[in-house]
C-alpha positions as CSV (number, residue, x, y, z in Angstrom):
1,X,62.2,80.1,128.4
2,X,61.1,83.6,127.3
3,X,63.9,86.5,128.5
4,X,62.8,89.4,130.8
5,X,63.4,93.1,129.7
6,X,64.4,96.1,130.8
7,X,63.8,99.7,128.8
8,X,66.6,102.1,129.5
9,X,65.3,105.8,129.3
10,X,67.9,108.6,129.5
11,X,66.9,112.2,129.7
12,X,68.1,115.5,130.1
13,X,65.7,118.6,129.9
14,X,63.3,116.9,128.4
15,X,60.4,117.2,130.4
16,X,58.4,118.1,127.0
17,X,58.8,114.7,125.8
18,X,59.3,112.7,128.3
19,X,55.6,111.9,129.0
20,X,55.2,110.9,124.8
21,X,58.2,108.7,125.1
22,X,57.2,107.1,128.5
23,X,53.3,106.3,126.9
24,X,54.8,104.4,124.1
25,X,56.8,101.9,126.3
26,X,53.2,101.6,128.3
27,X,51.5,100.6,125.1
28,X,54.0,97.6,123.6
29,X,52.0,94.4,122.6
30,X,54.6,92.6,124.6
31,X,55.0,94.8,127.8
32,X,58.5,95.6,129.6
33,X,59.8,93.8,132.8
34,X,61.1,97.5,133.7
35,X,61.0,100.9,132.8
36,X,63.9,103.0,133.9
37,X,64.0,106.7,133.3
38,X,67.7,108.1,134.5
39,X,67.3,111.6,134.7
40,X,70.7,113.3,134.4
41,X,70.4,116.3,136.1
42,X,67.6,118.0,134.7
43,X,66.6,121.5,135.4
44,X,63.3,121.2,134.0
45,X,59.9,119.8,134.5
46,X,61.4,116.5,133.5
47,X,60.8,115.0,137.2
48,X,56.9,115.6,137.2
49,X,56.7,114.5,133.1
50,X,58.0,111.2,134.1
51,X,56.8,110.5,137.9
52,X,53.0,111.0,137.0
53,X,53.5,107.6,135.9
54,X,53.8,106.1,139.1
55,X,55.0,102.9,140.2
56,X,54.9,101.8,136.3
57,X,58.3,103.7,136.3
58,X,61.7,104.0,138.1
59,X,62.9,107.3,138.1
60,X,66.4,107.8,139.2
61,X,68.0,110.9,139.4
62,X,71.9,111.8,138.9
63,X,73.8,115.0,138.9
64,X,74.8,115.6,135.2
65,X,77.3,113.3,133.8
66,X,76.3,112.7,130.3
67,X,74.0,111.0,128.2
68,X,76.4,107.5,128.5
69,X,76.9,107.6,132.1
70,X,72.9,107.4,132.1
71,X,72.8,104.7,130.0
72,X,75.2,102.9,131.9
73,X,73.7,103.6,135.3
74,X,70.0,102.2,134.1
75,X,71.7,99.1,132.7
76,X,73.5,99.0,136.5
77,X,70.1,99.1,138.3
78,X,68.3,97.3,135.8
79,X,66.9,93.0,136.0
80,X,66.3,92.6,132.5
81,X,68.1,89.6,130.3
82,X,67.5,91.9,127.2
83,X,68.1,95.7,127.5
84,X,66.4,97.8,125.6
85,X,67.1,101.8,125.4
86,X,64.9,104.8,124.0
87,X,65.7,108.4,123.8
88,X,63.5,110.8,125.8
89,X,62.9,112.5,123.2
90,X,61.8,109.7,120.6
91,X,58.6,107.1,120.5
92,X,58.2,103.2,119.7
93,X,55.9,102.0,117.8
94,X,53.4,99.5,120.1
95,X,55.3,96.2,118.3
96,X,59.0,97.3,118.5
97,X,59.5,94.9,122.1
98,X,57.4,92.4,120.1
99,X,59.3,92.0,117.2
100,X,62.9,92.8,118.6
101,X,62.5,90.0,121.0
102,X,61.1,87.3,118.7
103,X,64.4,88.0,116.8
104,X,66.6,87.2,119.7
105,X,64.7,84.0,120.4
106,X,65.4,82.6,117.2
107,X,69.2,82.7,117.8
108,X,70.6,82.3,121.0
109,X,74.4,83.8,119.4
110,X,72.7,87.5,118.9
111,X,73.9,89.9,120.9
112,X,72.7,92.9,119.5
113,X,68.7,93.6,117.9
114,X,68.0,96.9,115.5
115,X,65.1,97.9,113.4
116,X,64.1,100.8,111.0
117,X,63.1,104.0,111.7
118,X,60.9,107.1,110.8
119,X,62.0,110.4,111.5
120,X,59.7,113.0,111.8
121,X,59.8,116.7,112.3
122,X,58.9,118.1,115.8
123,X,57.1,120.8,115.1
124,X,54.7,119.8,112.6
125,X,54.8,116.0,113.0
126,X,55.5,115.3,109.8
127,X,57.4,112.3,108.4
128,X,61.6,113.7,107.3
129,X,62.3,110.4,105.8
130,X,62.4,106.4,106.6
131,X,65.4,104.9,107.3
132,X,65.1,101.1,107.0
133,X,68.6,99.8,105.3
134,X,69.8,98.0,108.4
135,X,71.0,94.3,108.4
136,X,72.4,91.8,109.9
137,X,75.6,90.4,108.2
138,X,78.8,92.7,107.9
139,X,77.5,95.6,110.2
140,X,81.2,95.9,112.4
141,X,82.4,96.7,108.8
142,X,79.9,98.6,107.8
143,X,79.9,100.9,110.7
144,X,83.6,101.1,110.5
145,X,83.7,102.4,107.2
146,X,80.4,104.5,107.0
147,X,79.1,102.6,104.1
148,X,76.1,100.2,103.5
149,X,73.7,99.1,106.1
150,X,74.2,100.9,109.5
151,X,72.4,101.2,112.7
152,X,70.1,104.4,112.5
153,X,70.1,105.1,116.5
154,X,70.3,104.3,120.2
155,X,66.4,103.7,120.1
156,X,66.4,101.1,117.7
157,X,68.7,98.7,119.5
158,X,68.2,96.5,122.4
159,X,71.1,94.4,123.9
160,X,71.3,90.9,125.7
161,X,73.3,92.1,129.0
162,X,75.8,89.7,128.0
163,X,76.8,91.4,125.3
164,X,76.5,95.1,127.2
165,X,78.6,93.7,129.7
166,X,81.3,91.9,127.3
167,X,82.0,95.5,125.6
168,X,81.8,97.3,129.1
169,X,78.4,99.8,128.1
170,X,78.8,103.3,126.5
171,X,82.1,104.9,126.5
172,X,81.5,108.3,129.0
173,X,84.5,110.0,127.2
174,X,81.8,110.3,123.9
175,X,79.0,113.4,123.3
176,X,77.9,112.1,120.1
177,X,78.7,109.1,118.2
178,X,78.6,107.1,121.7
179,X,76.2,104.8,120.2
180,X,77.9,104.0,116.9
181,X,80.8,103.3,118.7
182,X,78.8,101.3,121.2
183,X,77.2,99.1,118.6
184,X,80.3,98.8,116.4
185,X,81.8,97.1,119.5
186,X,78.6,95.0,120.4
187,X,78.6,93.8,116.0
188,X,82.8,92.9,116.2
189,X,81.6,90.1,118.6
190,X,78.2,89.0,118.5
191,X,75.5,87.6,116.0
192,X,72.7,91.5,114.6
193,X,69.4,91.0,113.9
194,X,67.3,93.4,112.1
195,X,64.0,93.6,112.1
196,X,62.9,95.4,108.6
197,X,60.3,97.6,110.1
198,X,60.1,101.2,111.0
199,X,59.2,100.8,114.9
200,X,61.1,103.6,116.2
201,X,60.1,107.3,116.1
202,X,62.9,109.7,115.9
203,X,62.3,113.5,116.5
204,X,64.0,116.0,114.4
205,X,64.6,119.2,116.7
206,X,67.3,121.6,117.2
207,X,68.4,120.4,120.5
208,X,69.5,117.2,119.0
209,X,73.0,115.8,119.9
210,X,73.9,115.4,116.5
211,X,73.8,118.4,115.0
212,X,77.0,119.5,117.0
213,X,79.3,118.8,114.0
214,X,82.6,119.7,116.4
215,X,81.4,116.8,119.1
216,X,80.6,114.6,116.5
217,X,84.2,114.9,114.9
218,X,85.9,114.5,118.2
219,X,83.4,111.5,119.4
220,X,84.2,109.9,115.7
221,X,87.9,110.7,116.1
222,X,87.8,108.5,119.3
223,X,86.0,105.8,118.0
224,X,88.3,105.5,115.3
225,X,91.2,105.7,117.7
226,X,89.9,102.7,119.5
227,X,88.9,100.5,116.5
228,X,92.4,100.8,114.9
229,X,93.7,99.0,117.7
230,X,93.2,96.4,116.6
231,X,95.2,95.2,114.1
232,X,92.8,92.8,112.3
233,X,91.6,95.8,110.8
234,X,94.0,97.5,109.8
235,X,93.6,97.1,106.1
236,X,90.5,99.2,106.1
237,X,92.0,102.1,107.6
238,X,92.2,104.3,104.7
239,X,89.4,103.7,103.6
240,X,87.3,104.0,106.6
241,X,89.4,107.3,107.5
242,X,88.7,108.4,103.7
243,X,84.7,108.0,103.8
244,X,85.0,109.8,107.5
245,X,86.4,112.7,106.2
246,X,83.8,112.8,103.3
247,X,81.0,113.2,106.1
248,X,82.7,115.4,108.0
249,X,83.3,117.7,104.9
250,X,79.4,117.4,103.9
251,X,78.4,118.0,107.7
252,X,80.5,121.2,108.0
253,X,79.6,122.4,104.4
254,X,76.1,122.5,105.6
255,X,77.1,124.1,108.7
256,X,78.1,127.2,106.6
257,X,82.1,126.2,108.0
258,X,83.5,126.4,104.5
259,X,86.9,126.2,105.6
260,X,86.5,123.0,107.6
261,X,84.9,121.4,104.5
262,X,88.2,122.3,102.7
263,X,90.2,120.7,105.0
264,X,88.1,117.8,105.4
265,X,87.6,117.5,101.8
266,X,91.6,117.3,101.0
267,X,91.9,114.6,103.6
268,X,89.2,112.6,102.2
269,X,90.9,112.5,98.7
270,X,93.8,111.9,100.2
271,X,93.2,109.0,102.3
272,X,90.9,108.0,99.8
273,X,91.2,108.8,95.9
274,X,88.2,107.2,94.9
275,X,86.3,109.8,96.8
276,X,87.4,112.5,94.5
277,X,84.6,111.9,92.1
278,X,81.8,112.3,94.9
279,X,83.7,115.8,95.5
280,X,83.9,116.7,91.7
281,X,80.2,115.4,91.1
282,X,79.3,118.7,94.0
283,X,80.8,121.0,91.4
284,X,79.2,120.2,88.2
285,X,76.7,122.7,87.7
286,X,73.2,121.3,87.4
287,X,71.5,120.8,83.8
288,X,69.7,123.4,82.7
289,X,66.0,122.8,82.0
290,X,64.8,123.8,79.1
291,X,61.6,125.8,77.9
């Protein structure tokens, strides 16, 4: 018996890419059950972007209560067996329902679908990089301790609502990291599947969530705080504490906060010692070419 599914669109002043994002769920090989858009208080165009679309969309409107608490509401009013969630400000590519669903099919145990992704640059279009090293076995771990394969974004996942439900959605408490956290949770207790394949489009623009270093410290500090509750993983605490600190340090270097980089540099050594060599390697002036 094939599942129904819902697409999940949050948005927030995003009227300018709205319409792009909306367009891509319309064109998937294997259409949605739903499109819900969950406008979270935007004082933009963003209601005319999406509602020129008709009856082919929900639009629901909230007063501003964060990115989460608009996932969470569309996952409320949504029908859908599967969820499946997109950015406003990011595309699909036409086979990304297709091919995330036929992965779920295959095992009824999976809880949790990614895939790769292609960032591009908003401006000029242009391809940033790939990012296609996601996977299916060890991802709780690997999320915990920022190494290996990882989930690249909230637009390459869809969800069985089982599994939503089971971990009780995004945490509202989180600016940035929600969805890490999110999917960490979702991997500790169900099957991944990965589908190999760039099919999401992520947009590389200023007004991105993540380039808030300071919110993405304290949403990581949170998660963190939550996952060490539990004992069972207690053993990789250093370590996963010593390879935060590491990003941290790299995100605030290129930030131009020097003295945060410091501080987080010192913690990652100390949690960690192994990491000293990834700190020394910065220093080594770079071989000279010769003429």
């Amino acid at each position: 018996m094939s599942k129904s599914v819902s697409v999940v669109i949050p948005t927030y002043n995003y009227g300018r890419f709205a319409a792009d994002a909306i367009r891509s769920v319309l064109a998937q090989t294997r259409p949605p059950d739903e499109i819900i858009v969950v406008d979270d208080g935007s004082t933009d165009d963003t209601t005319e972007a999406v509602k020129q679309f008709g009856e082919k969309v929900r639009y629901i409107r909230q007063n501003n209560a964060g990115v989460c608490a608009a996932r969470n509401r569309g996952v409320r009013e949504s029908t859908g067996d599967l969820i499946a969630f997109l950015d406003a400000d990011d595309t699909w590519e036409r086979t990304n329902l297709e091919k995330q669903l036929a992965r779920f099919s295959r095992d009824e145990q999976i809880g949790l679908v990614h895939c790769g992704m292609r960032e591009f640059d908003s401006d000029t279009g242009k391809t940033i990089g790939w990012h296609l090293d996601g996977g299916e076995e060890g991802v709780a771990d690997n999320l915990l301790l920022w190494e290996g394969l990882v989930i690249p974004g909230p637009g390459t996942v869809s969800v069985s609502r089982r599994a939503f439900d089971d971990v009780g959605g995004f945490d509202t408490r989180m600016k940035v990291g929600e969805d890490w956290d999110f999917c960490y949770r979702v991997a500790r207790r169900f099957k991944v599947g990965f589908v190999a394949e760039p099919l999401v489009n992520y947009r590389s623009h200023p007004a991105a969530a993540h380039r808030n270093v300071e919110n993405m410290e304290l949403g990581m500090l949170l998660f963190y705080e939550k996952a060490f509750a539990d004992p069972g993983v207690a053993h990789l605490r250093n370590r996963a504490y010593g390879n935060f600190h590491k990003v941290m340090a790299g995100s605030y270097f290129h930030a131009g906060e020097y003295g945060k980089f410091l501080s987080h540099s010192i913690r990652s050594v100390w949690m960690r010692p192994a990491n000293l060599g990834h700190f020394l390697s910065k220093l080594r002036p770079s071989p000279r070419r010769q003429s």
